[in-house]
C-alpha positions in Angstrom: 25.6 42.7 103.8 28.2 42.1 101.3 31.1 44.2 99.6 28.7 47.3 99.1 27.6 47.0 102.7 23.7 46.6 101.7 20.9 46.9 103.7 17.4 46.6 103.5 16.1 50.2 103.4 18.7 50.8 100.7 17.2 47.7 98.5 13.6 49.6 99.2 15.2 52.4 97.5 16.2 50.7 94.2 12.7 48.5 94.4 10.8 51.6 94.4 12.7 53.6 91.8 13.0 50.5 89.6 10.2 48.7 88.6 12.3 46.6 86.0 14.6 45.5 88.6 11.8 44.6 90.7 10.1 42.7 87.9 13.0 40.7 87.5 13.4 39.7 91.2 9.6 39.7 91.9 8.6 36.2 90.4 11.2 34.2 92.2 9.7 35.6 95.3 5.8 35.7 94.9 3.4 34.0 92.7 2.1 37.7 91.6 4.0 40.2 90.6 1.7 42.2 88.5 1.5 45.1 91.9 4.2 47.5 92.1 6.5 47.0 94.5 5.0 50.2 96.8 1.2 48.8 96.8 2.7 45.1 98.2 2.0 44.7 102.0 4.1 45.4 103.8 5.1 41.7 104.8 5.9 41.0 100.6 8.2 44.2 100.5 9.8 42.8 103.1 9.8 39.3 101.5 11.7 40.8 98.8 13.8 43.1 100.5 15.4 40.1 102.1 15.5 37.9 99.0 17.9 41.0 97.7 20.2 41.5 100.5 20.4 37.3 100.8 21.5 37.6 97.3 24.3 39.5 97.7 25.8 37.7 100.8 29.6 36.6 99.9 30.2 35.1 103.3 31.8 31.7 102.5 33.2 29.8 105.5 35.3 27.1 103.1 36.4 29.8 100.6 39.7 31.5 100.4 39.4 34.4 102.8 36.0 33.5 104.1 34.4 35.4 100.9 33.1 33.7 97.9 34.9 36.0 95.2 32.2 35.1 92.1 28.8 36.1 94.0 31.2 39.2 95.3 31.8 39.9 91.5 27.8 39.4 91.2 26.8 42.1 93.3 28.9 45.0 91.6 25.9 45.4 89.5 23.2 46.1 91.9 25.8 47.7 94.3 25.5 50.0 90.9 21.5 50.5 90.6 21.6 50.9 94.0 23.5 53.9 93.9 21.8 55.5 90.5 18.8 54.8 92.4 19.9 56.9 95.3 21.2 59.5 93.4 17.8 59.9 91.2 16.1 60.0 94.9 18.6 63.0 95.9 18.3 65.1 92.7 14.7 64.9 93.0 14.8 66.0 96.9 17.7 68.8 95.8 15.4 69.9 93.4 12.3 70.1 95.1 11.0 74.0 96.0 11.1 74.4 100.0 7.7 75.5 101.0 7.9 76.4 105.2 5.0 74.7 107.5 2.1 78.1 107.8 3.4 80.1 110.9 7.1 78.6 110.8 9.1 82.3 110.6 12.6 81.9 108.1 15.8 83.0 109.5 15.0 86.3 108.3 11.0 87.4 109.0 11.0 90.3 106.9 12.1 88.8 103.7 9.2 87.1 101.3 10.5 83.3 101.0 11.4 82.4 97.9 11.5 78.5 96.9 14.8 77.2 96.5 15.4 74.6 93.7 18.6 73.1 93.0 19.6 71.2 89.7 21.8 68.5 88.8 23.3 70.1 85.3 26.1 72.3 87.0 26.9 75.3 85.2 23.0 76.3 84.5 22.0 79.7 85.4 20.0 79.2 88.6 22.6 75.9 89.8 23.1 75.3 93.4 24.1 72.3 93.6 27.3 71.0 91.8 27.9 67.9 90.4 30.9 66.8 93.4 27.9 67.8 95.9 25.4 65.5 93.9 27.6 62.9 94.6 28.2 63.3 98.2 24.8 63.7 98.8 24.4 60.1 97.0 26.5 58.8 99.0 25.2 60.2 102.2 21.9 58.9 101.2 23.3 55.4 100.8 25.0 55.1 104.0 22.9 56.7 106.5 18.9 56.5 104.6 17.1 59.1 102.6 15.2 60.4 105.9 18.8 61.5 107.5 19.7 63.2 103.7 15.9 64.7 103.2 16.0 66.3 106.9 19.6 67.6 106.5 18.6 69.7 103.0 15.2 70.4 104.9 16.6 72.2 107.5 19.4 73.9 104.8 16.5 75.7 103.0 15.0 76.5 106.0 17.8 78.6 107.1 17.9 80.1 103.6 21.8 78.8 102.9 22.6 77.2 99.2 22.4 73.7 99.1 25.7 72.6 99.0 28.0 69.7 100.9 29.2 72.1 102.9 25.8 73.3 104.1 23.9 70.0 104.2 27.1 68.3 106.0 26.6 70.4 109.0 22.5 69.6 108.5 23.1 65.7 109.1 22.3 64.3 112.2 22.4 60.7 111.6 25.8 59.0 112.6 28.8 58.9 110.5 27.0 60.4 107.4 29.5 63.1 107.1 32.2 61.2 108.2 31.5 58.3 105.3 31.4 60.6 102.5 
């Protein structure tokens, strides 16, 4: 819905990585806010999830161009926590040590794995990942769900290759994730 093209499991995203955000969209919602968003039922999350994307629809039959350009202009902002959420999610999934399932063999059986760990601060002795790829990987993340983006790096570590764009591209098998970034 909107300019940023926003969706509900990319609102779940900011709502769980933001608890001020949520706090602030909470009470107009439900009479108690004083759960974090992830320990609502599942009906509530969904409650606000909706409330969120609503928010954000510019669709204005009467206005010029069918959109109405002020809400447009509203929804820059959480068009921008969405992606610093998103791009919090991915560092912490870039940086987190691949560990293989007991009896899954690595691409090559003889060599001991070794965890690998990306950072986000390019130029650091032990970096990966680049800042560009950081950013790509956001944006992948954004358009085609954390699951698509956490499989594709998955399945990157597990054939022992450095977790770049041009290695995790390849990895994604959700539709047009490659293609949008």
């Amino acid at each position: 819905v909107g300019l940023g093209q926003i969706n509900q499991l990319g609102v779940d995203v900011l709502l769980r990585r933001d608890p001020t955000y949520y706090q602030k969209v909470c009470p107009s919602i439900l009479s108690d806010c004083a759960r974090p968003y992830s320990s609502l039922e599942p009906s509530q999350q969904a409650q606000i999830r909706g409330a969120v994307v609503n928010s954000v629809d510019a669709s204005c039959p009467t206005c010029e161009n069918g959109v109405d350009l002020d809400k447009a202009k509203q929804s820059i902002s959480l068009v921008a926590s969405l992606l610093k959420a998103n791009c919090q999610q991915v560092n912490d999934i870039v940086k987190r040590p691949y560990v293989p399932d007991p009896g899954t063999p690595t691409v090559t059986p003889t060599a001991t794995p070794k965890p690998s760990v990306a950072t986000a601060t390019p130029g650091k002795p032990g970096a990966t990942t680049d800042y560009e790829d950081l950013w790509k990987f956001t944006l992948a993340s954004y358009h085609s769900g954390v699951s698509c983006f956490q499989d594709a790096v998955l399945a990157t570590k597990k054939n022992e290759a450095p977790v770049t764009w041009e290695n995790v591209s390849k990895q994604l098998t959700c539709k047009g994730g490659a293609d949008y970034v």
